[in-house]
N, C-alpha and C positions, 0 to 999 in steps of 0.2 A: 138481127132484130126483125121481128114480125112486122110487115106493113102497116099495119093499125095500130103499134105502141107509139108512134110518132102522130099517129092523129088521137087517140085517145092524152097523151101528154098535154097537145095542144090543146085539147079541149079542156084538160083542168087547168093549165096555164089563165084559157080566155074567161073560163068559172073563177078563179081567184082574181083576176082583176075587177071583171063586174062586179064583184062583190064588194071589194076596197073599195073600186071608184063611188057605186051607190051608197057609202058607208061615210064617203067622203060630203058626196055631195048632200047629202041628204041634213047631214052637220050633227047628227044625234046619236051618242050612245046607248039608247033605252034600249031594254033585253028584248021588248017585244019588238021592234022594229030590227035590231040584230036577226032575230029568228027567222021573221018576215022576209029581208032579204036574202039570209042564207038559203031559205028555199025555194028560193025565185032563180038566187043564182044556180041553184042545183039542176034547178028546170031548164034554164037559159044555158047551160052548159049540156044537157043530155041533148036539147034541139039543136043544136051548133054541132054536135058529134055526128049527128043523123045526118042532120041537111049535107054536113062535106064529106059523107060516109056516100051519101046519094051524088053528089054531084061531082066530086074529084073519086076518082077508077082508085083502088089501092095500088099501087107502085111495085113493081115486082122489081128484085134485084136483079143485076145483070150476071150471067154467067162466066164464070170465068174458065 
């Protein structure tokens, strides 16, 4: 497996939670507010890939 399928994973893992959790908290199912959030979390999810894309090295397996 490629170094970055495990951080791009995570990264929609932490996109789908904000999403629920804002979904949750927020208490409303109206379409437009679904939408709203879905592209906040989309956004919140592409800058979370970047930032631990910049700050954690990619992982190089070890040789065997």
């Amino acid at each position: 497996m490629k170094p970055t399928i495990s951080l791009q994973l995570s990264a929609f893992a932490f996109t789908v939670f904000w999403f629920g959790s804002m979904q949750w908290v927020s208490g409303t199912d109206d379409l437009s507010i679904t939408i709203i959030l879905a592209l906040c979390s989309a956004i919140a999810g592409y800058v979370w890939y970047r930032l631990h894309a910049l700050v954690v090295p990619p992982h190089e397996p070890a040789a065997v």
